[in-house]
N, C-alpha and C positions, 0 to 999 in steps of 0.2 A: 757738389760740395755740401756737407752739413752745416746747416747753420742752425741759428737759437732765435732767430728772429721773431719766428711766429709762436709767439706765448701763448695762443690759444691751443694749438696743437698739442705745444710742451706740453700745456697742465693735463688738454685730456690724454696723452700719454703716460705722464707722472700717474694717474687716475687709476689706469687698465694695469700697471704694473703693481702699484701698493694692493689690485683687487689680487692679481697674479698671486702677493706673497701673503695674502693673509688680513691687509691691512683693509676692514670694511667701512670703519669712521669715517675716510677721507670724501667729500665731495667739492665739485667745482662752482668757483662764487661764475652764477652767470652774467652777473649783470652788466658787463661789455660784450658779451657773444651776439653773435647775429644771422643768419639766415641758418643753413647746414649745421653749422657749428654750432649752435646755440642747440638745436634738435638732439645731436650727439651729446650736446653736453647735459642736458634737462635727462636723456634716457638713463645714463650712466648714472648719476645721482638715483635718481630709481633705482635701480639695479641696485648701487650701495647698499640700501635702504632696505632692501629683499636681500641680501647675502647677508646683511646683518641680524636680519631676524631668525634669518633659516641657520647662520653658525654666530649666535651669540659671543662677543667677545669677554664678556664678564659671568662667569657661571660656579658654582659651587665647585665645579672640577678643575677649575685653572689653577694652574701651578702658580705662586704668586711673584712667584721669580720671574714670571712672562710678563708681570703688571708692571708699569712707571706710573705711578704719583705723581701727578703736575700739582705743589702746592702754592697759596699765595697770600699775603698776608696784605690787605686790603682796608682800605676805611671809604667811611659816605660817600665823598666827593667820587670815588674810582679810582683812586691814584692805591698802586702797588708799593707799597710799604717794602714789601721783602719776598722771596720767594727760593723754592729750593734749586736743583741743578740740574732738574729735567727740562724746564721751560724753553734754555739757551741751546740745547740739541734740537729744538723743533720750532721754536719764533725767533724771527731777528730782534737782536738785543736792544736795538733802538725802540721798539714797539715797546716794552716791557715796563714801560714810567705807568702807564696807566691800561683803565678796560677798553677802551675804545681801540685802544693801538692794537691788541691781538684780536678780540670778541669783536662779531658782527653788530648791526643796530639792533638785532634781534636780542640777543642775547644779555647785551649792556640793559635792555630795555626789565626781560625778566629780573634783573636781579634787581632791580632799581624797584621791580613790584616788591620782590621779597623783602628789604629795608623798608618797605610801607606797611606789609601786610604780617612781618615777623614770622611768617611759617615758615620755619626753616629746617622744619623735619622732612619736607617735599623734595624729590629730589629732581634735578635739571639735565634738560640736553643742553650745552652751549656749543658754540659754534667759532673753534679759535685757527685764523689766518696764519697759516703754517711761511714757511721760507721758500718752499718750491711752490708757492702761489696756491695751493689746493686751500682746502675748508676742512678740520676734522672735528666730528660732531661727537664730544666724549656725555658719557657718565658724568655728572659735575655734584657737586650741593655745598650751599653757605651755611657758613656757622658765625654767630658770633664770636669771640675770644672771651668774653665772660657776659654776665645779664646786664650787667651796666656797660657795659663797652660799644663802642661806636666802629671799634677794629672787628674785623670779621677773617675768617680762614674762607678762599674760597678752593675746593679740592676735587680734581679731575682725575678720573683713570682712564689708562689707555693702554691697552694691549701688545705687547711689541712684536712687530710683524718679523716670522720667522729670519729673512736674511739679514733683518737689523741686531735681531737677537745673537746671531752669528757674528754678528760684525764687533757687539757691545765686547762676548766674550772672548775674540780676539783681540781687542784692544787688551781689556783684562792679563790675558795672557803676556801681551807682551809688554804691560810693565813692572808684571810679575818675576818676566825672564830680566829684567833690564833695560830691554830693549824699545829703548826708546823714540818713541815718532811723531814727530809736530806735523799733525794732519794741515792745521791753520798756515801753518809756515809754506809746507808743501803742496798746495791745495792749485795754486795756477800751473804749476809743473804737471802735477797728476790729472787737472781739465784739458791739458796741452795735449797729453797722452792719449786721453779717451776722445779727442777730437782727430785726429792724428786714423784714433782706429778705425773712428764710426766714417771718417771720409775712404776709407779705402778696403770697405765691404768688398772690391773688385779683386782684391789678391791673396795671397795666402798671409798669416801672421809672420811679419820679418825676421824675427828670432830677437831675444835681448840685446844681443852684440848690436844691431843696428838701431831698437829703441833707445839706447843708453848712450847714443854717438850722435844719434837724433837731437838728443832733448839735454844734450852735456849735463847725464847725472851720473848716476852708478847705479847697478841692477839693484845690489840691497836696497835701497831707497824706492826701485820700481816693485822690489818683489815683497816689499811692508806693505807702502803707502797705498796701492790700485785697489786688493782686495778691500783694505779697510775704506775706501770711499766708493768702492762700485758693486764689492760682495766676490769676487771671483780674481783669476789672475790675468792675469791680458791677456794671454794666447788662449786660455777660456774666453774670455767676454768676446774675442775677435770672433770666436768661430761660433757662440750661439748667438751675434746678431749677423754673420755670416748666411746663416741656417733660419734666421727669423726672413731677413731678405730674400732668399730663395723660397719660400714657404707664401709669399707675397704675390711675387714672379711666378708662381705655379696657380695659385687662386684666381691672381688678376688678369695674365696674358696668357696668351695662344703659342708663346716662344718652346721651343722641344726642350725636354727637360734636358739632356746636354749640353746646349748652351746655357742654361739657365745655372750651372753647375759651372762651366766657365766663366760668365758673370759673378758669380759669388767668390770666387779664387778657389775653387775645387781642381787638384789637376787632371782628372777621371773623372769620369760618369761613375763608376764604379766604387770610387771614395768620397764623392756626392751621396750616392745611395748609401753609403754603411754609416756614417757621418748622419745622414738624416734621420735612417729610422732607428737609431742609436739615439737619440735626441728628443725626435717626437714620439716614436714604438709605432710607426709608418713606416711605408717606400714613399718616396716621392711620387708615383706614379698615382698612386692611391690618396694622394693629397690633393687630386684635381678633382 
């Protein structure tokens, strides 16, 4: 069975996939990790760290329709005055009264210099506590609101990582077409779904008719709502973590890759193999 129990694992999964799509800001707060996992998790933030220098996210050539603006409207104390409608896509809304709730001690700390020391031509990394638990380390800089003001703007950029960018412009699309979809509304239905898939990596994808009798909805609902919270359509997501599973199974064990292709719900060795190296640009044999 899949479960979500272990939050350490989550995040540094959450971690290796925002690297997967682009996204190098993200790193994980370690400071509840411990033995292995704290190792893993210290390397990966590394890693961040080096992908981000090697493909800068902010550069003369980005298109700026790839940038989100995190903006915020802020005074002395830390407390958030106002902020724009990037912030509620990537912090829980409950954090967002003040600095402390999203920014690390780190972070709270620098700006706390900047309000002492007035340069605010300098410009900041902070470090703000996203909703899937990671750490993303933007672009930032304060401003005051005018020379006598005690209100400040403080203004983050952040790159949007290609499958999100995907995901943005399909929403777009469909409230362009009308077509309207309350992700918020339908969000336990559509977890329900992806849990549903991720426990039964063992068989083929069941087809809609059986998802939709499953989960008493209707396929429109399943063939809006999955892409726009997971990036792809179910019977996709089923078979590339079908295909990530077997790819695991061939690294980690000694099992002959035809069972290992009936473990994943391939019903051939044959459709195992085209299936794979369709997927990775491998045979599976050459993945060991």
């Amino acid at each position: 069975m899949y479960h979500k129990k272990d939050k350490q694992l989550d995040q540094i999964a959450s971690l290796i996939t925002a690297f997967a799509t682009g996204d190098y800001d993200r790193r994980i707060n370690t400071k509840y990790f411990k033995d292995k996992n704290l190792v893993i998790a210290v390397l990966l933030n590394m890693l961040g760290g080096k992908l981000k220098n090697v493909f800068p996210n902010i550069s003369p050539d980005n298109n700026t329709s790839n940038l989100q603006h995190l903006i915020f409207i802020i005074d002395q104390n830390l407390k958030v005055i106002d902020y724009n409608s990037y912030p509620d896509m990537l912090i829980n809304q409950e954090a967002l009264n003040n600095l402390y709730g999203f920014l690390d001690h780190y972070s709270v700390n620098k700006i706390q210099e900047f309000f002492s020391s007035r340069k605010f031509e300098k410009p900041l990394l902070l470090n703000f506590k996203l909703k899937d638990d990671l750490i993303a380390t933007l672009d930032s800089k304060v401003t005051p609101l005018s020379k006598k003001s005690d209100v400040y703007i403080l203004s983050s950029v952040r790159k949007i990582p290609l499958t999100e960018l995907k995901k943005l412009r399909l929403e777009k699309l469909t409230r362009s077409t009308n077509l309207k979809f309350d992700i918020k509304k339908n969000k336990d239905l559509l977890e329900k779904a992806y849990h549903y898939l991720m426990d039964n990596l063992h068989k083929p994808f069941p087809g809609m008719d059986y998802m939709t009798n499953y989960l008493d909805t209707n396929a429109t609902l399943l063939k809006r709502g999955f892409p726009l919270l997971y990036g792809s359509t179910m019977a996709r997501f089923h078979l590339v973590k079908r295909l990530e599973k077997a790819r695991e199974l061939l690294k980690g064990t000694d099992t002959v890759q035809s069972k290992i292709g009936d473990l994943c719900g391939f019903k051939s060795d044959a459709h195992f193999s085209r299936a794979f190296k369709k997927h990775f640009g491998i045979t599976p044999s050459k993945c060991r």
